[in-house]
C-alpha positions in Angstrom: -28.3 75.7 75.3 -25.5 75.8 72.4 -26.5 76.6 69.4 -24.6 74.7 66.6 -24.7 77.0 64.0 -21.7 77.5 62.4 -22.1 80.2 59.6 -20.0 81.3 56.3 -18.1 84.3 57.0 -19.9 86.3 54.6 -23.3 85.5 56.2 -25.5 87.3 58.7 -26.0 85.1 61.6 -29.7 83.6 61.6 -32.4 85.3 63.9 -33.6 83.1 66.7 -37.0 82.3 64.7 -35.0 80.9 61.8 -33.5 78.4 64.0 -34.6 74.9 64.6 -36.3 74.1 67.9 -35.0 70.7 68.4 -31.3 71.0 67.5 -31.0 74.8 67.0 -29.3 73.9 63.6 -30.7 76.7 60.7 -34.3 75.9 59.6 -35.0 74.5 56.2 -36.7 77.8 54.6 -33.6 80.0 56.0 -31.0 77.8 54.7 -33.0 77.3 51.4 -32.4 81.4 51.4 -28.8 81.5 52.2 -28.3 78.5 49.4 -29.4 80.9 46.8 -26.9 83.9 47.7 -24.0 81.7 48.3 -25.1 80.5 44.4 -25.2 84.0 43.5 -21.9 85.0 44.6 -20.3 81.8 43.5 -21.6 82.2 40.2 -20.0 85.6 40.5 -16.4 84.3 41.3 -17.0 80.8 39.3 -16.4 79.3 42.6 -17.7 75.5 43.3 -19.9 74.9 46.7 -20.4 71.3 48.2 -23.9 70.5 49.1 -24.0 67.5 52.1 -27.6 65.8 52.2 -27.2 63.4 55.7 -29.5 61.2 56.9 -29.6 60.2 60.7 -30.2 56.2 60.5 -32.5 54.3 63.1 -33.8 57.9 64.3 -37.4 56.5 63.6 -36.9 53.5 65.6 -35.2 54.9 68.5 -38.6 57.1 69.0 -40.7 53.8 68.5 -38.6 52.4 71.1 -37.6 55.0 73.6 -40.1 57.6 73.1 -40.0 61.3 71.3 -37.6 63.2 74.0 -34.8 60.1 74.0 -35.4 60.4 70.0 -34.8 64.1 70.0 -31.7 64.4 72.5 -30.1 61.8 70.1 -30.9 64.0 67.1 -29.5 67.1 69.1 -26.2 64.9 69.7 -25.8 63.9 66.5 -26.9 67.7 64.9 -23.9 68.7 67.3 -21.4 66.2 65.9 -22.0 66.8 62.5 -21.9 70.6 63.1 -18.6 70.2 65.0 -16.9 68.4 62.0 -17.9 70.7 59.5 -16.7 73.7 62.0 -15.7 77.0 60.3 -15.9 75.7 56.4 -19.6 75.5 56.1 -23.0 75.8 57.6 -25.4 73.2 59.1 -29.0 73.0 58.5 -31.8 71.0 59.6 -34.0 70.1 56.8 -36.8 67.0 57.8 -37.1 65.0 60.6 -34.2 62.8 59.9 -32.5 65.2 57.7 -29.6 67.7 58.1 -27.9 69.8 55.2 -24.1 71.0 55.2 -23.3 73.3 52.7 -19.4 74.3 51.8 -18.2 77.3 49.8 -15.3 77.4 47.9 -14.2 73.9 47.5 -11.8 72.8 44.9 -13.8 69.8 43.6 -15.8 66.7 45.4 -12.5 64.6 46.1 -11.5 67.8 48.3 -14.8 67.2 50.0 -14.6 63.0 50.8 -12.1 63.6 53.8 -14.6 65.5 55.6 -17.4 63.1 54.3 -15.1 60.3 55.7 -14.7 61.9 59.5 -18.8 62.7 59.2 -19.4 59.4 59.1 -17.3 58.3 61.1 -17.5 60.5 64.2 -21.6 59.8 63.9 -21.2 56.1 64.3 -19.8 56.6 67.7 -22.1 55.4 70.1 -24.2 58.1 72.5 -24.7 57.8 76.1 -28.5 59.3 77.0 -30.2 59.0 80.6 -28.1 55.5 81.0 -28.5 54.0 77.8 -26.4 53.5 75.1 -27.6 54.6 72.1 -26.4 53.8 68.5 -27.1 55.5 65.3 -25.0 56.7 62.7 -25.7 58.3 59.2 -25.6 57.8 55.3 -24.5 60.7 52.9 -25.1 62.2 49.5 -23.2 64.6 48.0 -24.1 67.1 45.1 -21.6 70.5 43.6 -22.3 73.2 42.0 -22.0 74.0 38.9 -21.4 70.7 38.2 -24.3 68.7 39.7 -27.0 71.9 38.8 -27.4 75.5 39.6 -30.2 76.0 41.5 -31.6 75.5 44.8 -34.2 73.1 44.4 -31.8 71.0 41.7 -29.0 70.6 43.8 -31.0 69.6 47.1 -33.0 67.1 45.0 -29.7 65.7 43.5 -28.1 65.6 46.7 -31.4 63.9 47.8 -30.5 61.3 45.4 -27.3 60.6 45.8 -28.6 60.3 49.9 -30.8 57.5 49.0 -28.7 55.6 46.9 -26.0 55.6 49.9 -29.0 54.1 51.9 -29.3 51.5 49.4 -26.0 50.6 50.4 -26.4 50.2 54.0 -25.0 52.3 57.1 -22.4 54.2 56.9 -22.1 55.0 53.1 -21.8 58.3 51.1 -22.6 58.9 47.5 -21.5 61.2 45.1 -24.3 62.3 42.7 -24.1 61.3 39.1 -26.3 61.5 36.2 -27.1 57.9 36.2 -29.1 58.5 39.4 -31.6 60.7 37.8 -32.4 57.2 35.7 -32.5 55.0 38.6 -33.4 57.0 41.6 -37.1 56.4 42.4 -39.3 59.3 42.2 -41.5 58.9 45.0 -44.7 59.8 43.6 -44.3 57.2 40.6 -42.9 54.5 42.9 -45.9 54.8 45.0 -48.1 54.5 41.8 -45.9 51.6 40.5 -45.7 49.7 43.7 -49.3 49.5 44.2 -50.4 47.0 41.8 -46.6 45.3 41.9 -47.9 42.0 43.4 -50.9 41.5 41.5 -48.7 41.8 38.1 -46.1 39.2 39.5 -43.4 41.7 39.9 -42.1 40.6 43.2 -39.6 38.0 44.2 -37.4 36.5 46.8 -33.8 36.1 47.5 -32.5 34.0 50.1 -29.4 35.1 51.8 -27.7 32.1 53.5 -27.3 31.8 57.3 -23.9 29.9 58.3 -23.1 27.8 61.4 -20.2 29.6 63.2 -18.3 26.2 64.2 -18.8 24.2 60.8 -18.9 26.8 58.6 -22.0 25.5 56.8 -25.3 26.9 55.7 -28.0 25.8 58.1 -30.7 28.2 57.0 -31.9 30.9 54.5 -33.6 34.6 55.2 -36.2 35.6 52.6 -35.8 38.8 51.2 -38.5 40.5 49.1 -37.3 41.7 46.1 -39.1 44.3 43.5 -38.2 43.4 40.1 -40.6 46.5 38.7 -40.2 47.2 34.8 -39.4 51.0 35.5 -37.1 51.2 37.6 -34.8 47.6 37.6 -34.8 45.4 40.6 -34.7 46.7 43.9 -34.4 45.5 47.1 -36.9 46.3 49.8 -34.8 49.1 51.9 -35.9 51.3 48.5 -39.5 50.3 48.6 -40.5 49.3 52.2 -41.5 52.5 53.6 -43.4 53.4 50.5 -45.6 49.9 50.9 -46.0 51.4 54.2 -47.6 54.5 52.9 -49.5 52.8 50.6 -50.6 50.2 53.4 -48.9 47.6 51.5 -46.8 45.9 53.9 -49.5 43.4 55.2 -50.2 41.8 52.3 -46.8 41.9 50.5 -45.6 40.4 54.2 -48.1 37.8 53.6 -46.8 36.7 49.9 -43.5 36.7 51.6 -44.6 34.5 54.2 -46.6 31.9 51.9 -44.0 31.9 49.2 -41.0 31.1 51.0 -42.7 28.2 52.9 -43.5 26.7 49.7 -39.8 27.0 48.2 -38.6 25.7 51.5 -41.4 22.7 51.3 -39.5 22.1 47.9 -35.6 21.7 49.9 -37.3 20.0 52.5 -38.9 17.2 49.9 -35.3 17.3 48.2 -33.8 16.2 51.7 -32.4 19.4 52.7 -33.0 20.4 56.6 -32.2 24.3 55.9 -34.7 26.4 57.7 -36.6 29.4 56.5 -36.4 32.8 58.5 -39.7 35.4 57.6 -39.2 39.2 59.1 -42.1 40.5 60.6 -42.4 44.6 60.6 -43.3 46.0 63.7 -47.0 46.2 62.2 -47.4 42.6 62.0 -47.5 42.1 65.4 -50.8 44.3 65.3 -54.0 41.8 66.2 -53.9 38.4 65.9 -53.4 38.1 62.5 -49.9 36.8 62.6 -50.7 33.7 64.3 -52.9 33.0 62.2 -51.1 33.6 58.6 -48.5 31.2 59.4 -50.6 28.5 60.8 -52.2 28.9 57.1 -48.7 29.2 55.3 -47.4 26.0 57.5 -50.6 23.8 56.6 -51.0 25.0 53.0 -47.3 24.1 52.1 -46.8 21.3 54.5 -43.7 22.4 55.8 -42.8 21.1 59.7 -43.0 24.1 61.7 -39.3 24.2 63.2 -38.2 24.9 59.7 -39.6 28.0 60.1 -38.2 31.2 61.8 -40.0 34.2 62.2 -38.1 37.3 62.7 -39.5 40.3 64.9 -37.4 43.6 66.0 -37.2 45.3 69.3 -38.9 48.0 68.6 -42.0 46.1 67.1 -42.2 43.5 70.2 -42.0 46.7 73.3 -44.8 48.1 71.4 -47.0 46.2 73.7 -44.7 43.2 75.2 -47.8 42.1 76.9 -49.8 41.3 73.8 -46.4 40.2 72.1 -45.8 37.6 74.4 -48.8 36.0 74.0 -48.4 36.2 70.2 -45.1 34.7 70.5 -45.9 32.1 72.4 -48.7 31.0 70.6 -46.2 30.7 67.4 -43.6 28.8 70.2 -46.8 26.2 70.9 -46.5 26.0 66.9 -42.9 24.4 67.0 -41.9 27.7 64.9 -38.3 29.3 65.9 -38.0 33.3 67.0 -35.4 35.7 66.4 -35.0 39.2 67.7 -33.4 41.1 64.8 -30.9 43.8 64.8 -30.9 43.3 68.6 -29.4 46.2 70.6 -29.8 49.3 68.0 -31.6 51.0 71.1 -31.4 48.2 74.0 -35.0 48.4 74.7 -35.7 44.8 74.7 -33.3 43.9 77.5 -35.1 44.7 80.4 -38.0 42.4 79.3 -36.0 40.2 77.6 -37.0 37.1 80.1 -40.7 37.9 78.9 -40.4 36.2 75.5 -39.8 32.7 74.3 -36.9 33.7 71.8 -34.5 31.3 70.3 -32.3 33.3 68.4 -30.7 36.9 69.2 -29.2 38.5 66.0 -26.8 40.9 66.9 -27.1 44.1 64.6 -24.3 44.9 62.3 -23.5 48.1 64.1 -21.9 45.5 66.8 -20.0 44.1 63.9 -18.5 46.6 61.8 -15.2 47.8 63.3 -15.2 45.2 66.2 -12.1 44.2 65.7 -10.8 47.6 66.4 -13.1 49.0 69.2 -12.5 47.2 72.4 -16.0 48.9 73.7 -18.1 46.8 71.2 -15.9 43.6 71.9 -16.7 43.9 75.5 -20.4 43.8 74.5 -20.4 41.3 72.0 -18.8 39.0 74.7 -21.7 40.3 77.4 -24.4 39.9 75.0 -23.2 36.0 73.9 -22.9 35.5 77.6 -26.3 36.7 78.9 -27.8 35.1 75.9 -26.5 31.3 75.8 -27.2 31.6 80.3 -31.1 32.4 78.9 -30.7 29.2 76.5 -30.4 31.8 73.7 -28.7 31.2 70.4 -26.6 34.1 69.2 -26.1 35.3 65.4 -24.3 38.3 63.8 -25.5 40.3 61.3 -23.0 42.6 58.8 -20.1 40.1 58.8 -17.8 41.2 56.2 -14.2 39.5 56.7 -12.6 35.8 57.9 -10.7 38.0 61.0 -14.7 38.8 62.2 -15.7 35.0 61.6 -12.8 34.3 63.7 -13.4 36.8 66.5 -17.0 35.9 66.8 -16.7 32.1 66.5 -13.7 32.5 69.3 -16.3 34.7 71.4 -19.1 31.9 71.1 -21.1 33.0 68.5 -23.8 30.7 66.8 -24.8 31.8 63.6 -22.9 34.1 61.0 -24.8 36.3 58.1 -22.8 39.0 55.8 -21.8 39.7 52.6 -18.8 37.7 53.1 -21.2 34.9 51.8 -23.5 37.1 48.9 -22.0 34.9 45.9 -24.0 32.5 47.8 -27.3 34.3 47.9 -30.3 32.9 45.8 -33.0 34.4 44.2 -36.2 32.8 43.0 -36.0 33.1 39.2 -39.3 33.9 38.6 -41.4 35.6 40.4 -44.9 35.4 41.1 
């Protein structure tokens, strides 16, 4: 097997125990080492070094999916991609599961850096071709120097860290240059966990509804709730910052429940006022656990009085191929309902397809992957057009997720699409003013 290590030409090359198993990338504690002499002589010369902090997106939910091996040949790929852009300037570590460090001597300052930060990201968005399938993932970057973003080890990895996460916040594809602002605003996770646990019982969460528009008319026919965290510490912040800490904390039940309740009374309130916009609800793969699902929004539907085909529920792939069996039933206990379902982010991994025919699904919504730089690549056109195909032959509504420009609405609409969603519509987005 290859190794992709590529080492500084002052460095010793690693011994095979100080590799990493799965990608063969430098381990964590060996890079940590050769951090701190590459410090030491750049201190020496007054040199700056580049610290890259990447983060391989989806990389959880592709072993959900498709198992551990699929999940670790995908890593492998992309630890080879990102080691074959940095080449000959730097070395490539693997630091966490997800995680994979570049480090660059002798750089002149972090604008010399971006160009290489660009190609990363862009050579890790191209899709990866495993066993059959086509896999896509891609990866979000933070980016620390020294001297000027700290002089030691730990400081610099932690403010690269940062920088990561706030990237993430962002959405795919994004980079970050670290700033002192982030040591204000970047959640520490031990406090966050502390802060988030009693978030709901002190009224700290909200909603914001970010519209859903009619391809063809070009009006807003429905609304996805989004929880919101508007926590006294650290500002407001969306749940991509705070979701997998509710997870540690087992908090994502009940703070999908007050998501769930809450936005069936708000859209009680526009159905009242004569509106017919419906209300879409995510569901984490976690919620389709038991039977409680079913039963939480026959409860939300009869407390608020809202007419059940104003309500969508959304599920993910990798949540309903946990156990399609059991899903199905779920599902079609909620279709008996008269509530509408939607597979999000649909073909991040593909592994719905195959059992696709199992479930009573109204709505596909294409993930935003598929959407970004569609209009360039005529590999994602071509399955755009399948997908909108196979989908309105199964009687399947199709939406788009990540729609960013008019030349996208016009692609997609011209392609058949449904239903549009993006930040080409945020100054439309609403949030509940006060949150309970």
């Amino acid at each position: 097997m290859r190794q992709f290590v590529i080492q500084g030409r002052s460095q010793n090359p690693p011994s095979p125990s100080c590799r990493d198993e799965v990608t063969g990338l430098i381990a964590r504690r060996h890079a940590e080492r050769q951090l701190a002499t590459l410090l030491a002589q750049a201190a020496e010369r007054e040199a700056k070094v580049a610290i890259l902090h990447i983060d391989v997106d989806r990389l959880k939910e592709i072993n959900h999916s498709l198992g551990r091996p699929m999940g670790d040949a995908c890593l492998r790929m992309m630890a080879q991609r990102v080691a074959e852009v940095v080449d000959s300037r730097g070395s490539v570590s693997r630091l966490d599961s997800d995680e994979v460090m570049a480090v660059l001597p002798d750089v002149a300052d972090t604008e010399a850096v971006l160009p290489l930060v660009e190609r990363l990201l862009e050579r890790t968005r191209q899709p990866i071709e495993l066993s059959g399938r086509t896999v896509l993932s891609s990866c979000c970057i933070g980016l620390a120097l020294y001297p000027d973003h700290g002089t030691t080890v730990t400081e610099l990895m932690r403010h690269a860290s940062l920088a990561r996460r706030k990237a993430q916040q962002r959405g795919s594809l994004q980079h970050c240059v670290f700033s002192p602002e982030l040591l204000d605003v970047g959640p520490d996770r031990i406090l966050l966990r502390s802060e988030l646990r009693d978030a709901l019982s002190r009224g700290e969460m909200g909603l914001r509804y970010r519209p859903l528009i009619c391809a063809r008319s070009g009006q807003v026919v429905g609304v996805s709730a989004q929880p919101c965290w508007h926590s006294p510490h650290f500002g407001e912040l969306e749940a991509s910052s705070w979701i997998s800490t509710a997870r540690d904390n087992d908090q994502l039940s009940e703070i999908c429940h007050w998501v769930l309740a809450n936005a069936c009374r708000h859209a009680r309130s526009w159905y009242e006022a004569g509106s017919g916009l419906r209300v879409m609800v995510s569901v984490p793969a976690e919620g389709l656990a038991g039977d409680m699902l079913v039963e939480r929004v026959a409860e939300a539907l009869a407390d608020n009085g809202l007419p059940a085909e104003l309500l969508e529920i959304e599920l993910t792939e990798s949540g309903l191929m946990r156990d399609p069996e059991h899903a199905r039933d779920l599902l079609e206990r909620l279709k008996a309902m008269g509530v509408r379902l939607v597979i999000d982010g649909f073909g991040r991994g593909h592994s719905v397809l195959g059992c696709l025919g199992l479930f009573p699904i109204d709505t596909l919504r294409l993930d935003a992957l598929f959407i970004e730089g569609c209009l360039d690549n005529p590999r994602q056109q071509a399955i755009i057009r399948s997908v909108i195909g196979m989908a309105h032959e199964l009687g399947i509504r199709v939406a788009a997720s990540g729609v960013s420009s008019r030349r996208q609405v016009e692609f997609l609409r011209e392609r058949g699409c449904d239903l549009l969603q993006g930040s080409l519509w945020s100054r439309m987005e609403y949030s509940d003013p006060s949150p309970s």
